[in-house]
MITIVO-969607 format. One record per atom (N, C-alpha, C, CB): residue number from 1; residue in three letters; chain; y, z negated, x negated. Coordinates in steps of 0.1 Angstrom, whole numbers. Glycine has a CB too. Layout:
BEGIN
NUM/ALA/A/Y/Z/X
...
***
This chain:
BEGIN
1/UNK/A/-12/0/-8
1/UNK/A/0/0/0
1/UNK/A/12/0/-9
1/UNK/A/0/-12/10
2/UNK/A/24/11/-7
2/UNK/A/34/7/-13
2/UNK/A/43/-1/-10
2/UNK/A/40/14/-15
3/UNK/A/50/-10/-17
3/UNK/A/60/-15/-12
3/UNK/A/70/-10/-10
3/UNK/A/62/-22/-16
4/UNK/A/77/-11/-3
4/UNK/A/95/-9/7
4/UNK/A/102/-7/-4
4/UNK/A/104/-25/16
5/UNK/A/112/6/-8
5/UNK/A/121/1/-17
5/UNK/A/132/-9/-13
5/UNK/A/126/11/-21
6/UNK/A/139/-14/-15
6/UNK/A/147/-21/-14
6/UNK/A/160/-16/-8
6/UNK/A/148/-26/-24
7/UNK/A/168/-15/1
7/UNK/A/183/-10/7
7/UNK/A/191/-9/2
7/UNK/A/189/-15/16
8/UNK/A/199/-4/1
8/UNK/A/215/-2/-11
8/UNK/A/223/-10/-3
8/UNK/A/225/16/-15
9/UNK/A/228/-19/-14
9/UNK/A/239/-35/-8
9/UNK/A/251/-23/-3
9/UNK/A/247/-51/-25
10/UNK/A/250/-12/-5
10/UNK/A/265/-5/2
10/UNK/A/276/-14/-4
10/UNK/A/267/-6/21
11/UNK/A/288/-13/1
11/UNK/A/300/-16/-5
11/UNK/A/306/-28/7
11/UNK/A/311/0/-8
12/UNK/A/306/-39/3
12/UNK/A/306/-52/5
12/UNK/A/327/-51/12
12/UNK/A/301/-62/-12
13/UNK/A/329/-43/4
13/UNK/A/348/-43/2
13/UNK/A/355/-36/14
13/UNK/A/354/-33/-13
14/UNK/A/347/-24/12
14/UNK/A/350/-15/23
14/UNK/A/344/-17/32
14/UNK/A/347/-2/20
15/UNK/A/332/-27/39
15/UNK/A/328/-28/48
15/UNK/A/340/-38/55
15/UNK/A/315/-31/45
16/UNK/A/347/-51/50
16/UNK/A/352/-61/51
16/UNK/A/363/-55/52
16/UNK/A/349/-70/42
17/UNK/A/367/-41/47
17/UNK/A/382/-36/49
17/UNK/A/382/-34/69
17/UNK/A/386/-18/38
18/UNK/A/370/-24/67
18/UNK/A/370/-17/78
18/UNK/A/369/-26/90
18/UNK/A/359/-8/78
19/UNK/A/363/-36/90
19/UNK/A/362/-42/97
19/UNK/A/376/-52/103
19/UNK/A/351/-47/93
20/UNK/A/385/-50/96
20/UNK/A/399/-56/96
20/UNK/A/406/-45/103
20/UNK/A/406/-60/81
21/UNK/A/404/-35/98
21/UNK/A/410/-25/102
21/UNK/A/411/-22/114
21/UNK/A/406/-17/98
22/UNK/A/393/-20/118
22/UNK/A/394/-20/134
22/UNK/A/398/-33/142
22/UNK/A/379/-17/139
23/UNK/A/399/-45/139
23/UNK/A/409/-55/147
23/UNK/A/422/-55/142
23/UNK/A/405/-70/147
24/UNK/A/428/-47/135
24/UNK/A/440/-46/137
24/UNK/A/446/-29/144
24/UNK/A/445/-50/123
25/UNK/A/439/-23/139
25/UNK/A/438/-12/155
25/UNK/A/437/-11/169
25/UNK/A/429/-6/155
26/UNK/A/431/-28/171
26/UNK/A/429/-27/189
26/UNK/A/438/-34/188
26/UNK/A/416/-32/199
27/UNK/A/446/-42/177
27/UNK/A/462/-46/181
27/UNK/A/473/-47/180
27/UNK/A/466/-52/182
28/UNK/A/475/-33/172
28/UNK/A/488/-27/168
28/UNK/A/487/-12/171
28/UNK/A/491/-29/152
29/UNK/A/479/-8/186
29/UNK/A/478/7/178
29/UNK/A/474/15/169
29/UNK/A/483/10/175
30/UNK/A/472/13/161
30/UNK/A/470/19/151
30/UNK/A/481/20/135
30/UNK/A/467/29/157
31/UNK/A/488/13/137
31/UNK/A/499/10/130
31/UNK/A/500/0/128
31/UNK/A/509/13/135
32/UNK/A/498/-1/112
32/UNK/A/493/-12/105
32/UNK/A/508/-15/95
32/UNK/A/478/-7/96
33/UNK/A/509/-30/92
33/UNK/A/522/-37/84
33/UNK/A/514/-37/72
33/UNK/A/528/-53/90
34/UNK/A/523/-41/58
34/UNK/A/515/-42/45
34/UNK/A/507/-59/46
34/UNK/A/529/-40/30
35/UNK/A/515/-67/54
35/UNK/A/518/-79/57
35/UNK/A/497/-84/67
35/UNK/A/536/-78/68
36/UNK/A/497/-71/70
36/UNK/A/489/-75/86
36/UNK/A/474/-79/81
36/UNK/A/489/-60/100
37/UNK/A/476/-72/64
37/UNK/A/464/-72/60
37/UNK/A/467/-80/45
37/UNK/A/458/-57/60
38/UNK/A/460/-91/45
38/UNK/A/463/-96/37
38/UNK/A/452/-98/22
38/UNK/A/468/-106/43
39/UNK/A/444/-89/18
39/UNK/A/440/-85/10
39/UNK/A/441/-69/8
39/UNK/A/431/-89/12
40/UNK/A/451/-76/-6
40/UNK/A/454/-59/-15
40/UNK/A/445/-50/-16
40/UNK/A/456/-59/-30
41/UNK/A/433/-60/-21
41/UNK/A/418/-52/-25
41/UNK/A/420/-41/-12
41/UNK/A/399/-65/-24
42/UNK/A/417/-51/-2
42/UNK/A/414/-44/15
42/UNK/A/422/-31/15
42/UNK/A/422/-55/30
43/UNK/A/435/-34/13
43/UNK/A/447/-25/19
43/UNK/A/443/-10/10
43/UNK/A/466/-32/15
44/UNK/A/440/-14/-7
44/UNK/A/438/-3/-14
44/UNK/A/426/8/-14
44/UNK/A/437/-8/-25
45/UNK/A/422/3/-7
45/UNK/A/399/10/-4
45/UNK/A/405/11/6
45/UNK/A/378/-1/-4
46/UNK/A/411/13/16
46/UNK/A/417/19/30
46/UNK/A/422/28/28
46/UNK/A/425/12/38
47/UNK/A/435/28/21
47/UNK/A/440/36/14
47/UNK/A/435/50/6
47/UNK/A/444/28/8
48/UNK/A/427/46/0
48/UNK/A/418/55/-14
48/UNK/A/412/62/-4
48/UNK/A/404/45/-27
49/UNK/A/402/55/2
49/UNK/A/395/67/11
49/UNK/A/399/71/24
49/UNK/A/383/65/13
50/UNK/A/411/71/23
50/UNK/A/417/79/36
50/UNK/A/419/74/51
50/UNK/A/410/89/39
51/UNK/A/411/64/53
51/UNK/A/414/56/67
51/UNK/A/429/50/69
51/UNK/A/405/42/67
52/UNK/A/439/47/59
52/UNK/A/452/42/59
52/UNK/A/460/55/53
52/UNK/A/453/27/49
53/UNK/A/472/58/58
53/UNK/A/482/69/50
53/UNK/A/497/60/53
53/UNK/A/482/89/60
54/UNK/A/502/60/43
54/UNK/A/510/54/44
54/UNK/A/524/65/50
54/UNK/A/510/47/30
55/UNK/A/532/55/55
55/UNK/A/544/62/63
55/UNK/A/558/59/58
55/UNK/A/544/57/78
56/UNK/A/562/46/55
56/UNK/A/571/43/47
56/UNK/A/566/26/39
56/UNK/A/585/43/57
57/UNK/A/577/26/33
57/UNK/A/572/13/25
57/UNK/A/568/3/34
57/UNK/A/583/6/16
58/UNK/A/555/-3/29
58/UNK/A/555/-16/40
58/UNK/A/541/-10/52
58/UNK/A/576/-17/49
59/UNK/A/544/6/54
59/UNK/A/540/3/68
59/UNK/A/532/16/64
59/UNK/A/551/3/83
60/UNK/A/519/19/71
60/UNK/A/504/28/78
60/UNK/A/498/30/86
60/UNK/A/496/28/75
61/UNK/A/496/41/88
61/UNK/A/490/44/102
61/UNK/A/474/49/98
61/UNK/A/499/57/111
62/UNK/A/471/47/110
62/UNK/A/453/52/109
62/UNK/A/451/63/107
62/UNK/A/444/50/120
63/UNK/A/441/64/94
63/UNK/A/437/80/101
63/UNK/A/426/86/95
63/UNK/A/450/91/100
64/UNK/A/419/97/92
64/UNK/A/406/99/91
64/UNK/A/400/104/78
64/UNK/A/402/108/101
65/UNK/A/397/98/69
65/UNK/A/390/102/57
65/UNK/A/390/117/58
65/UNK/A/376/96/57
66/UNK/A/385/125/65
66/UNK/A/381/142/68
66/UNK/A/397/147/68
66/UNK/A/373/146/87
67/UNK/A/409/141/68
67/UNK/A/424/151/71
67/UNK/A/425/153/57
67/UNK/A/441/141/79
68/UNK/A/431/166/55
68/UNK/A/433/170/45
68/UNK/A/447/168/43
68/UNK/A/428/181/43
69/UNK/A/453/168/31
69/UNK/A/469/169/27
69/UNK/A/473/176/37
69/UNK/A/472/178/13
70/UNK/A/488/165/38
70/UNK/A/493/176/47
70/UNK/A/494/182/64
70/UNK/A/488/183/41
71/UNK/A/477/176/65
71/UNK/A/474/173/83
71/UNK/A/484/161/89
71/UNK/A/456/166/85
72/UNK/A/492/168/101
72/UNK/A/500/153/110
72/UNK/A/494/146/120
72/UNK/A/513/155/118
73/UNK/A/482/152/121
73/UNK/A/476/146/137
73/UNK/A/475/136/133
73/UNK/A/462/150/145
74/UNK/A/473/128/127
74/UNK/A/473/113/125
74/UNK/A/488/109/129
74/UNK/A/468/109/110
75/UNK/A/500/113/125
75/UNK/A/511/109/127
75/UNK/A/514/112/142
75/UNK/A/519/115/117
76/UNK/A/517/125/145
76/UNK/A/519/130/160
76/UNK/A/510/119/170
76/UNK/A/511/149/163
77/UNK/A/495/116/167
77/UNK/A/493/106/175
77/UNK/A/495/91/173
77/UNK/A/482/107/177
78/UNK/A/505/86/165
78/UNK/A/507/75/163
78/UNK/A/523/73/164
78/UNK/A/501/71/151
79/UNK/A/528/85/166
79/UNK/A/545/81/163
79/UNK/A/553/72/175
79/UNK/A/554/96/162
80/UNK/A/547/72/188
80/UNK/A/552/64/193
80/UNK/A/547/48/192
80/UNK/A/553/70/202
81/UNK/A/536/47/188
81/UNK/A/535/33/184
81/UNK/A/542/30/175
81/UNK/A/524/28/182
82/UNK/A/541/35/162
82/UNK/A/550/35/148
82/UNK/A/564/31/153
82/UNK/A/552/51/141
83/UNK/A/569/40/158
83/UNK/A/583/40/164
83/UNK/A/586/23/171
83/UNK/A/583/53/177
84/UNK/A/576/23/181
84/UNK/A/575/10/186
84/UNK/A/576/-3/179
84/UNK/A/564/10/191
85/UNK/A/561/-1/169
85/UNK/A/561/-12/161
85/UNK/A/571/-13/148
85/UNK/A/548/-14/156
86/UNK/A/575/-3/146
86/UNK/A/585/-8/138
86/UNK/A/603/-14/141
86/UNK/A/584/4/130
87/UNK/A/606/-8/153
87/UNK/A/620/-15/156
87/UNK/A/620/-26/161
87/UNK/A/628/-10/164
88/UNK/A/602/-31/169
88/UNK/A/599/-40/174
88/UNK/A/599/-50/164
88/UNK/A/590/-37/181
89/UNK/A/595/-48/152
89/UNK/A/596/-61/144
89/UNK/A/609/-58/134
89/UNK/A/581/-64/135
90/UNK/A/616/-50/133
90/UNK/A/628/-48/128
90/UNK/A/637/-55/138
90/UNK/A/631/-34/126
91/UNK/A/639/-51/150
91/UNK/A/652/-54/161
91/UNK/A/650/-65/166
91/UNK/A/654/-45/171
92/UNK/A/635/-69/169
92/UNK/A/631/-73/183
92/UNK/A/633/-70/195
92/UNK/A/633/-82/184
93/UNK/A/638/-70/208
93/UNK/A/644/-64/212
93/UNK/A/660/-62/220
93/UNK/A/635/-62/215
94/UNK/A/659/-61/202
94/UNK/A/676/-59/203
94/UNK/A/681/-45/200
94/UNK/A/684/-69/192
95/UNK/A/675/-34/208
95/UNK/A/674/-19/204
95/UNK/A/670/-11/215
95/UNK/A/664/-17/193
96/UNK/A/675/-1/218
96/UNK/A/671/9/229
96/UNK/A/671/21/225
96/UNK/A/680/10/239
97/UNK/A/661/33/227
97/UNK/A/660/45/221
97/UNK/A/673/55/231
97/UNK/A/643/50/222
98/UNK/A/677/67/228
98/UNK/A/689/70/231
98/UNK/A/685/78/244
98/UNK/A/695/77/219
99/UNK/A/688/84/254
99/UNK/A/688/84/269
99/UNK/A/674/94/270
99/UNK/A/703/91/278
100/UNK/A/674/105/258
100/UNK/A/664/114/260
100/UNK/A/649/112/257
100/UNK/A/669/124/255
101/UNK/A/652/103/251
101/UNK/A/636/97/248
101/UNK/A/629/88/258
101/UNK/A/636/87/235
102/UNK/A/642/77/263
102/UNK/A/641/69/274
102/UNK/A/632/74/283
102/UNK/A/653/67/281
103/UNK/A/640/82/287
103/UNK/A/629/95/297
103/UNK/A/616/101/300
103/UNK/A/631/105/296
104/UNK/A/619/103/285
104/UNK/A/608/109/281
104/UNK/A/593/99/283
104/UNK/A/611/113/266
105/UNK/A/597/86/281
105/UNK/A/590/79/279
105/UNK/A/584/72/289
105/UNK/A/594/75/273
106/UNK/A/594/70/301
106/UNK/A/592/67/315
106/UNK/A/588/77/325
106/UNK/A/603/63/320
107/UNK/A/587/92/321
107/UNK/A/579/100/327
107/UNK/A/571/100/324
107/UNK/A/581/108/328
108/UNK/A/564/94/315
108/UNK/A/546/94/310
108/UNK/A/550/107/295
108/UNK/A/530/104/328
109/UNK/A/557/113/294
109/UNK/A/561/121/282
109/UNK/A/559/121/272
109/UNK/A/568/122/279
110/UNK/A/551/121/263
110/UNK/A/549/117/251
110/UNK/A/548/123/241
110/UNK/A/541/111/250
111/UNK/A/551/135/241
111/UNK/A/554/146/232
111/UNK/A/566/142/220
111/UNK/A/560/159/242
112/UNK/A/565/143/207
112/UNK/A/575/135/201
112/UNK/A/586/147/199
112/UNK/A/569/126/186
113/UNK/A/594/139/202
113/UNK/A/610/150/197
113/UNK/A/614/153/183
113/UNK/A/625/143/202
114/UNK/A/619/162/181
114/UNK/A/625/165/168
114/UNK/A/635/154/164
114/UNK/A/632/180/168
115/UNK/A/639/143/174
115/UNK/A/649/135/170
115/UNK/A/651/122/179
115/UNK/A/660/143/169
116/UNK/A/646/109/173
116/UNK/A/651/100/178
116/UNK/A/663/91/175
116/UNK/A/644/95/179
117/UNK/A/670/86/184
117/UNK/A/681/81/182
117/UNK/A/679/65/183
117/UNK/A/690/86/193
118/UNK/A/679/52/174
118/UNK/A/679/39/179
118/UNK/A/690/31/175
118/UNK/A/667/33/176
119/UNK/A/699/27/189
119/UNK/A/708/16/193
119/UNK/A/706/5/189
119/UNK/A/709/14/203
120/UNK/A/710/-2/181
120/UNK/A/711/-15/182
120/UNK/A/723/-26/183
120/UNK/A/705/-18/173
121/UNK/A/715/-39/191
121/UNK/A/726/-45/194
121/UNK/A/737/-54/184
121/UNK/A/721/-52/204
122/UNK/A/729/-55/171
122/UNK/A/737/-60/160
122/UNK/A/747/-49/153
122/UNK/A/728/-65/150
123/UNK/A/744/-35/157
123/UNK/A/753/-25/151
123/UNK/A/746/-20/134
123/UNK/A/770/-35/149
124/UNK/A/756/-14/131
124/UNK/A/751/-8/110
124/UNK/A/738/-3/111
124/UNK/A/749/-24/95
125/UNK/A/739/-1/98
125/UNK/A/727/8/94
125/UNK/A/719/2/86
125/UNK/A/731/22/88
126/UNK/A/715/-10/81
126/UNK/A/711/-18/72
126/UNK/A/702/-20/79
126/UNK/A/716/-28/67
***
């Protein structure tokens, strides 16, 4: 009788990333803070293999190992959460998007515009 070879321990890192990943996906959208994950290791093996693309400093969105350079579907389907989560923890909500997005948004619309406008109630650009 032979014996069983033995299973490959797989990657302990990336398993532990992913698994963060997906609870912070069912609670941000998909729009992830540098903050939300608090292992570098984590954030970097997300990163490397393509599940994380970064958007601006600080902040990433989900998206699929398979997108090549250059692909936005990851973005196009995240921009209104992005959008969301980011003025949402920037402003709180002390911010309103400008009349044509409003709309857009309260008609079920979700097509992203070439341009959003955000108000805020402290003023500047800082």
């Amino acid at each position: 009788m032979n014996p069983v070879p033995p299973r490959p321990k797989g990657n302990p890192t990336l398993a532990a990333a992913l698994k963060t990943l997906k609870r912070l996906q069912e609670k941000h959208n998909g729009v992830i803070e540098t903050s939300d994950i608090k292992s570098d290791e984590q954030r970097m093996v997300l990163v490397n293999m393509g599940f994380l693309r970064p958007v601006m400093k600080g902040w990433y969105i989900c998206s699929s190992p398979s997108d090549n350079d250059g692909d936005t579907t990851a973005w196009y389907a995240s921009f209104w959460a992005f959008v969301s989560g980011y003025l949402g923890k920037r402003f709180a909500k002390r911010y309103c998007l400008n009349p044509e997005a409003s709309l857009m948004l309260h008609t079920g619309n979700t097509t992203v515009p070439r341009q959003v406008t955000c108000v805020t109630i402290d003023g500047g650009t800082s």
